[in-house]
N, C-alpha and C positions, 0 to 999 in steps of 0.2 A: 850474153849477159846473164848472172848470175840471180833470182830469182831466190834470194835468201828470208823472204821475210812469207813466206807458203803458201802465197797468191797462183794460182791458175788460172794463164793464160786463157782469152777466148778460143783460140782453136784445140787447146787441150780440153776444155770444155766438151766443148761439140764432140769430140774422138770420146771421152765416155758418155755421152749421151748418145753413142751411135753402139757404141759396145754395152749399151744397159736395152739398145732397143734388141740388139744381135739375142741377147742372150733371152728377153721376152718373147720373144719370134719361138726361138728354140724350144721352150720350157712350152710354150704353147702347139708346136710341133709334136711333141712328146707327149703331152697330155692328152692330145685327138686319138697319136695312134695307138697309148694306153686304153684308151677307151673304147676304141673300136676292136682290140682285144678283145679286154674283159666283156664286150658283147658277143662277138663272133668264134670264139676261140670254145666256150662252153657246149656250142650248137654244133660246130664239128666235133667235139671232142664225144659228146652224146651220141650222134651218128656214128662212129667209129667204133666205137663201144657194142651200139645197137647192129653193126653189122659182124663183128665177133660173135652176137650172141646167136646171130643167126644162123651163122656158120654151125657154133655147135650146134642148134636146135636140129637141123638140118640132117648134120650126122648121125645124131643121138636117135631121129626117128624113123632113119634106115637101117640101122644098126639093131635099133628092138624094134622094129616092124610095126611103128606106130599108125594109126590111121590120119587122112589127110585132116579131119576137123581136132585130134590130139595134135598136131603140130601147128594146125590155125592159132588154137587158143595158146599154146605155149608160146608162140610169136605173137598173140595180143599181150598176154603177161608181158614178155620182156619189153614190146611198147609201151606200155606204162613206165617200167622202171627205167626204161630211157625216156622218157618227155616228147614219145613219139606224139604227134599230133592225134586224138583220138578220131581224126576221117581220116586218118591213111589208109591207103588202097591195100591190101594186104593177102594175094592170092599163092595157094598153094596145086603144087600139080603133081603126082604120080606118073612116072611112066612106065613105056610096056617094060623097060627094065629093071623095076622096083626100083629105080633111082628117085629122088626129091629134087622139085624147083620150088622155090621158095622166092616171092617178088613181093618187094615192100615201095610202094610209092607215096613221098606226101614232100608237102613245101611248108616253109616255117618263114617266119619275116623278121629279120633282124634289123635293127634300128639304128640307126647311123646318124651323126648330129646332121640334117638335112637332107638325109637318103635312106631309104628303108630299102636293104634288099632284101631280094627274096634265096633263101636256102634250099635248092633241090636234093631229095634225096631219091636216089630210083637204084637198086641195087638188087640184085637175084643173086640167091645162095643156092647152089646144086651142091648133090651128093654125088660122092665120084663112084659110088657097088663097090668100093673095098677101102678096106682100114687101112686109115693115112698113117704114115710115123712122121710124127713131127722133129 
């Protein structure tokens, strides 16, 4: 039966009332794991950053035969400039073969709509006693 005058049906009804929920559900699926991005995505992306820089630092102060408290502080500078937590554990070591260890530990709390996790970061940068080619 023909349906010329632009009346819908009750079960056509329901089918987009099921397909306006479909697409709510969705758009609110999207919106969580945007956000859980934009939270998360900045704090690794810092960390990654912050562990590049310690790379270089690392090399840099085997390389001109830095002392261990010039490579502390140039690794608390680059904690700043990454958003390292100001109590990160932050120890450096010398060994007997002029090489560098370099250990940064600290946790950050990322906020999640109903779960806060927590963000470890524990990383050691060594120097290898000879010029890398990248």
């Amino acid at each position: 039966m023909n349906n010329s005058c632009g009346r819908v049906g009750p079960s056509r009804q329901r089918e987009r009332g099921a397909a306006r929920a479909k697409f709510i559900f969705t758009i609110a699926i999207i919106a969580i794991i945007a956000y859980i991005g934009f939270q998360y995505v900045p704090v690794a992306y810092q960390g990654e950053r912050f562990k590049s820089a310690m790379k270089d630092d690392v090399r840099n102060a085997w390389a001109s035969g830095q002392s261990n408290e010039t490579l502390r502080a140039k690794l608390m500078a680059d904690a700043r400039e990454w958003n390292v937590p100001p109590n990160a554990e932050i120890t450096v070591q010398r060994n007997a073969d002029g090489t560098y260890e370099a250990r940064v530990q600290y946790t950050r709390p990322v906020a999640f709509p109903g779960y806060t996790h927590t963000y470890r970061f524990d990383y050691t940068a060594r120097s290898s006693g000879f010029i890398e080619v990248k």
